[in-house]
BALUM-498207 format. One record per residue (C-alpha): residue in three letters; chain; z, x, y. Coordinates in steps of 0.02 Angstrom, whole numbers. Example, Ala and Ser with C-alpha at 12.3 -4.5 7.8 and 13.67 -1.06 7.14 Angstrom:
2
R	r	c	zz	xx	yy
R	Ala	A	390	615	-225;
R	Ser	A	357	684	-53;
END
This chain:
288
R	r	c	zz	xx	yy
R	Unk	A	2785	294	346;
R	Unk	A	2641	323	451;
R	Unk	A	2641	509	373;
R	Unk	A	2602	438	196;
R	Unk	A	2484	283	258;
R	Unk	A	2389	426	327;
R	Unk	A	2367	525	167;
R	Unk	A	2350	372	35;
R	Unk	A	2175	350	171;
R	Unk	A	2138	510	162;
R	Unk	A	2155	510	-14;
R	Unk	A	2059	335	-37;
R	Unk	A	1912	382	62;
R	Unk	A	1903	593	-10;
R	Unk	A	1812	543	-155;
R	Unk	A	1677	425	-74;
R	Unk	A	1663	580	10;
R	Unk	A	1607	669	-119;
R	Unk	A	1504	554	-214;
R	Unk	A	1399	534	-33;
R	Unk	A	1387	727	-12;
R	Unk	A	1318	725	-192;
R	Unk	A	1197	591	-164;
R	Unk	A	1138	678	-37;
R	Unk	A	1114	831	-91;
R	Unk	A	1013	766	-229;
R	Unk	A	909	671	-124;
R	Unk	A	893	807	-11;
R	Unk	A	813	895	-156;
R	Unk	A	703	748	-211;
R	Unk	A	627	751	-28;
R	Unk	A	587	922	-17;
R	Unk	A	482	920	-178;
R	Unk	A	404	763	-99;
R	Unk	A	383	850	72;
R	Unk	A	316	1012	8;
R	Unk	A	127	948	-47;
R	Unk	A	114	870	104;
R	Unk	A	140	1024	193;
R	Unk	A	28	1135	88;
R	Unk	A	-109	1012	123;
R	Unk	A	-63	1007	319;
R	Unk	A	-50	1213	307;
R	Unk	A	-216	1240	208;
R	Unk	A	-310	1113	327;
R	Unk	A	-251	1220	477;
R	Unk	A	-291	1393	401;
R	Unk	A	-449	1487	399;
R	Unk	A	-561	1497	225;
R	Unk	A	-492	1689	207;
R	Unk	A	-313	1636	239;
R	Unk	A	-370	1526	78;
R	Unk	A	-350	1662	-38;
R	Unk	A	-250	1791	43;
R	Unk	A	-97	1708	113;
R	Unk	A	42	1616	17;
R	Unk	A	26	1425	13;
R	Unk	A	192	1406	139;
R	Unk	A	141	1532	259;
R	Unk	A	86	1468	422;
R	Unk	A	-65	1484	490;
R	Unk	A	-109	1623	587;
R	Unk	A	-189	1516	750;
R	Unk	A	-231	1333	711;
R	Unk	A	-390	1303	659;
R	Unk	A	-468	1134	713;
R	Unk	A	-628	1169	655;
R	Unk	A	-595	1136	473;
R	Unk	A	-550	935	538;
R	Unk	A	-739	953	652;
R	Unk	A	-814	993	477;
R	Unk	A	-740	868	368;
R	Unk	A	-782	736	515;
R	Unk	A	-970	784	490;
R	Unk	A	-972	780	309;
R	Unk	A	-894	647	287;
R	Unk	A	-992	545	384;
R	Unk	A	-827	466	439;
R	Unk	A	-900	351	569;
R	Unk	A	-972	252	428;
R	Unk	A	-868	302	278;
R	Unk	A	-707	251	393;
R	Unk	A	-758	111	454;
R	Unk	A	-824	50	280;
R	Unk	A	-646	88	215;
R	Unk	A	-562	-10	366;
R	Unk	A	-684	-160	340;
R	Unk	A	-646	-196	157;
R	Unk	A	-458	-139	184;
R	Unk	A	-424	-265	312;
R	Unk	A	-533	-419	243;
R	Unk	A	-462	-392	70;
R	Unk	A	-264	-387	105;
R	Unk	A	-295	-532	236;
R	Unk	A	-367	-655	114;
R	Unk	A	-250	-592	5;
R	Unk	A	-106	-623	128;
R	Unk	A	-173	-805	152;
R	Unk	A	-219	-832	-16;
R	Unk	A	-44	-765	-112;
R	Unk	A	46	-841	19;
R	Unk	A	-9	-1038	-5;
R	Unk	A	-33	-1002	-195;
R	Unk	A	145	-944	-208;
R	Unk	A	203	-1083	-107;
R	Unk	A	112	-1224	-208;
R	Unk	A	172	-1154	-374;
R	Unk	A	372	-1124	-313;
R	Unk	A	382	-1306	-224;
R	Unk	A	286	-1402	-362;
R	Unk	A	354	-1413	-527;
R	Unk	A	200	-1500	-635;
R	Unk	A	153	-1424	-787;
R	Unk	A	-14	-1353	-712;
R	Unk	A	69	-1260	-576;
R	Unk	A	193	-1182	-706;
R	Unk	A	42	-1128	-816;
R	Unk	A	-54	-1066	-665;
R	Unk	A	117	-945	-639;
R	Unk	A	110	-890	-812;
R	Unk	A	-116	-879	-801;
R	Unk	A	-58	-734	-653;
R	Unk	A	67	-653	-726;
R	Unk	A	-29	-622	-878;
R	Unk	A	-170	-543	-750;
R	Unk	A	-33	-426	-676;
R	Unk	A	-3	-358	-890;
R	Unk	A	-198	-321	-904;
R	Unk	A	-244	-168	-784;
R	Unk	A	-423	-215	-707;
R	Unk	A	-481	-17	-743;
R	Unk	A	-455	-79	-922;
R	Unk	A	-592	-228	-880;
R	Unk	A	-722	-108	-799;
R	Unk	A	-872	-159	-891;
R	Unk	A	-833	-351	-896;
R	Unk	A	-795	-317	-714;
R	Unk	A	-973	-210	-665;
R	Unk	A	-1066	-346	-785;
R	Unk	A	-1002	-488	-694;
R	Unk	A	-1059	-419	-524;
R	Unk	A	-1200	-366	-570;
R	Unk	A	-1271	-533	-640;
R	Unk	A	-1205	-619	-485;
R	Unk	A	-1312	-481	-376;
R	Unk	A	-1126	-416	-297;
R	Unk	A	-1146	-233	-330;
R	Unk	A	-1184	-114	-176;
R	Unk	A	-1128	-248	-62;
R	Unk	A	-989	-270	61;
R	Unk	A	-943	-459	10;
R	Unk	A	-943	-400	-192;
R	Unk	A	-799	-248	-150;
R	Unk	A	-697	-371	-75;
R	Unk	A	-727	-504	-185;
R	Unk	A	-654	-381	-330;
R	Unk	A	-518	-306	-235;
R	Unk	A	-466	-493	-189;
R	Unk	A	-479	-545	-396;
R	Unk	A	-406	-393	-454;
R	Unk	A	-235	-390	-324;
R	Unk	A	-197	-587	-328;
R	Unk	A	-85	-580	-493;
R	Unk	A	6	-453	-409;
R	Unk	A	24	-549	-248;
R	Unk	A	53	-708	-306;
R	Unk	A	201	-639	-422;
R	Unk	A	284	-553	-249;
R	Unk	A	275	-700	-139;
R	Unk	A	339	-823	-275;
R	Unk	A	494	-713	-301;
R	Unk	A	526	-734	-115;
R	Unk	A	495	-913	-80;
R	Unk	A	689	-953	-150;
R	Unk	A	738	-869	30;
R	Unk	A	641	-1027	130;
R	Unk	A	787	-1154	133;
R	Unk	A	688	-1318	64;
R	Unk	A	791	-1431	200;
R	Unk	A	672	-1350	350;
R	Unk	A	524	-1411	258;
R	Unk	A	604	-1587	222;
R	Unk	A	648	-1591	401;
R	Unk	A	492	-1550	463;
R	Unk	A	386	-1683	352;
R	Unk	A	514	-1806	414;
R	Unk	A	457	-1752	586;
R	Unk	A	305	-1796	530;
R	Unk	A	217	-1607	517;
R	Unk	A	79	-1609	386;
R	Unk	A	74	-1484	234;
R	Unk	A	-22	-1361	328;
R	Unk	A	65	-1368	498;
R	Unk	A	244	-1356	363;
R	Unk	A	180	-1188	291;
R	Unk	A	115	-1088	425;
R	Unk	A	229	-1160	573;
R	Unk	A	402	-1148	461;
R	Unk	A	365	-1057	287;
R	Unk	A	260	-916	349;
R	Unk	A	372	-868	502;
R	Unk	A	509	-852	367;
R	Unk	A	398	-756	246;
R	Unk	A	389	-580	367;
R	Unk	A	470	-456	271;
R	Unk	A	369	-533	112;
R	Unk	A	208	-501	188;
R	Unk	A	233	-349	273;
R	Unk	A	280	-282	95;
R	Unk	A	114	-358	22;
R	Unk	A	0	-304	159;
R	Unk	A	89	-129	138;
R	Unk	A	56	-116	-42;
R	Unk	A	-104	-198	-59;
R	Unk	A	-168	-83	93;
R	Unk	A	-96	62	-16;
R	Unk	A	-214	12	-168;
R	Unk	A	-355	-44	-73;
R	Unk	A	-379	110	37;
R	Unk	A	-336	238	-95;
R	Unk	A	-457	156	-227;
R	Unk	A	-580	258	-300;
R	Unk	A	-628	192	-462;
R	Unk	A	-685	7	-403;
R	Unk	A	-776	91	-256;
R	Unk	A	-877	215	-354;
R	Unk	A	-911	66	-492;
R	Unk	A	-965	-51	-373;
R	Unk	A	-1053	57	-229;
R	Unk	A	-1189	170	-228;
R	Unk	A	-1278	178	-67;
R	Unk	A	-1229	299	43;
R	Unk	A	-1213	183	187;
R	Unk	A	-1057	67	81;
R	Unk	A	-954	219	10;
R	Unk	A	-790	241	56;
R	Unk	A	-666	378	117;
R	Unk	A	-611	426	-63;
R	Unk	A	-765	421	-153;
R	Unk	A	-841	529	27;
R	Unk	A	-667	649	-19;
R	Unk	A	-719	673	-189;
R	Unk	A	-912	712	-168;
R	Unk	A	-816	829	-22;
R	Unk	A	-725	932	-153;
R	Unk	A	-854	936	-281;
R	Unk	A	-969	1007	-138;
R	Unk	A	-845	1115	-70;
R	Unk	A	-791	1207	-229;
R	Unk	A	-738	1375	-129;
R	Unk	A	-689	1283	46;
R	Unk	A	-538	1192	-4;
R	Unk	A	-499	1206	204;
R	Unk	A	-623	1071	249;
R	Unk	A	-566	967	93;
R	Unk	A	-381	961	152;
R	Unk	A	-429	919	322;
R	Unk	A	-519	771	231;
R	Unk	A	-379	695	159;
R	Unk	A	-260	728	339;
R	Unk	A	-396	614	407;
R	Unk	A	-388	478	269;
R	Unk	A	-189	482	286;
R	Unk	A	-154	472	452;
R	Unk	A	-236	281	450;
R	Unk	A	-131	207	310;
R	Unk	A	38	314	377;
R	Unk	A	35	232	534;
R	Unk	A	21	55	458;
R	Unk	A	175	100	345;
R	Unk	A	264	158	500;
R	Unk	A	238	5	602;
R	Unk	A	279	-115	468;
R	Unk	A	437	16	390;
R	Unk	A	550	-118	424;
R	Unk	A	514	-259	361;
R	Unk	A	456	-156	201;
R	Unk	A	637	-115	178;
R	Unk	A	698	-290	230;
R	Unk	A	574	-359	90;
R	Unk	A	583	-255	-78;
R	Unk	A	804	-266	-33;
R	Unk	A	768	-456	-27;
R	Unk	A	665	-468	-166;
R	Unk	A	789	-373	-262;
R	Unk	A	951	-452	-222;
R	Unk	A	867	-657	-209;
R	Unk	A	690	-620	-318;
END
């Protein structure tokens, strides 16, 4: 008896076997196609400009060179292009945080007509790309004196990512049981003290997904950035990369270093925040 209740497991649990072993083969292969850019552009950053043209892309380096990452500092300017990518980076995804959050929020708890339109008014912004409104967009701001200014950049990041925000954070707010917030006006909290002392807490893996993909957007923009700035002192890291490899034509060394540097910031925020990324989008999937 125990002979057979042995094999009818063994036989039960063989092909889950497989099917895993397949899956992750496959996604063994997805990862190295992923993987292998990101290694020729940490390889070619490290080589010399004759290693450039004379070694295969996957060959290591023959001594590391740091110098390429000295040179793409300098012309780069990164003390100001960094810390002008950083500024609106930050400012944008935390008004957006705040502002997505309480919009969200409003339009899940309150079921007037105007809140339901004001769903539908965002979701109809999420269908129309903003680099389809460019000119509208550049028009606006520059009639409102915005362009080549700090406050205008984050203004339009803010206007451009909301319909995407709000539409996230609505899709999570059926995970906030509504008898904590009953509870707490009976306890007499007010509808601020409600939201950020018991919504927001429960909102985490929500907002670490928003702040990780509006971060995403925001840093890697180029198009916004080079519509809306033009003095040197405002640019940012991608539009600094891309004057970088215009410039730098024959030295594509110094131009991979570049974006190593840009990469490392936005890496290290995905890191930190990694789980409650995953806790999020599996949320928003199974309850959204």
């Amino acid at each position: 008896m125990l002979g057979r209740k042995k094999k009818e497991d063994m036989a039960s649990v063989q092909p889950y076997t497989k099917g895993t072993l397949a899956v992750q083969a496959v996604m063994t292969v997805a990862a190295v196609f992923f993987i292998a850019p990101l290694f020729i552009i940490l390889n070619y950053s490290l080589k010399g400009k004759k290693e450039l043209y004379l070694s295969s892309p996957l060959s290591l380096p023959e001594s590391f060179n740091l110098e390429n990452y000295v040179k793409a500092y300098k012309k780069l300017d990164l003390a100001t292009t960094f810390t002008n990518t950083l500024v609106y980076t930050v400012v944008s995804v935390l008004i957006l945080a705040i502002l997505c959050g309480t919009t969200a929020w409003a339009i899940a708890r309150c079921k007037r007509k105007f809140f339901k339109f004001c769903y539908v008014y965002f979701i109809v912004g999420i269908l129309i790309p903003y680099q389809a409104l460019f000119l509208p967009i550049y028009m606006i701001g520059y009639r409102m004196n915005m362009t080549n200014t700090r406050f205008g950049i984050i203004f339009m990041y803010v206007a451009t990512g909301i319909s995407f925000g709000v539409f996230l954070m609505n899709s999570f707010m059926s995970t906030v049981p509504l008898e904590l917030e009953e509870s707490a006006r009976i306890d007499g909290c007010s509808v601020f003290k409600t939201y950020f002392k018991v919504v927001l807490p429960l909102l985490k893996p929500a907002m670490a997904t928003l702040v990780i993909m509006q971060s995403f957007q925001i840093w890697n923009d180029y198009l916004l950035a080079s519509l809306y700035v033009s003095k040197k002192q405002l640019k940012t890291l991608t539009v600094a990369i891309h004057s970088l490899f215009s410039a730098q034509s024959s030295d594509y060394t110094t131009a991979m270093a570049a974006i190593v540097i840009s990469v490392l910031p936005i890496a290290v925020l995905f890191l930190s925040l990694q789980k409650y990324f995953i806790k999020g989008m599996t949320v928003g999937a199974v309850k959204g």
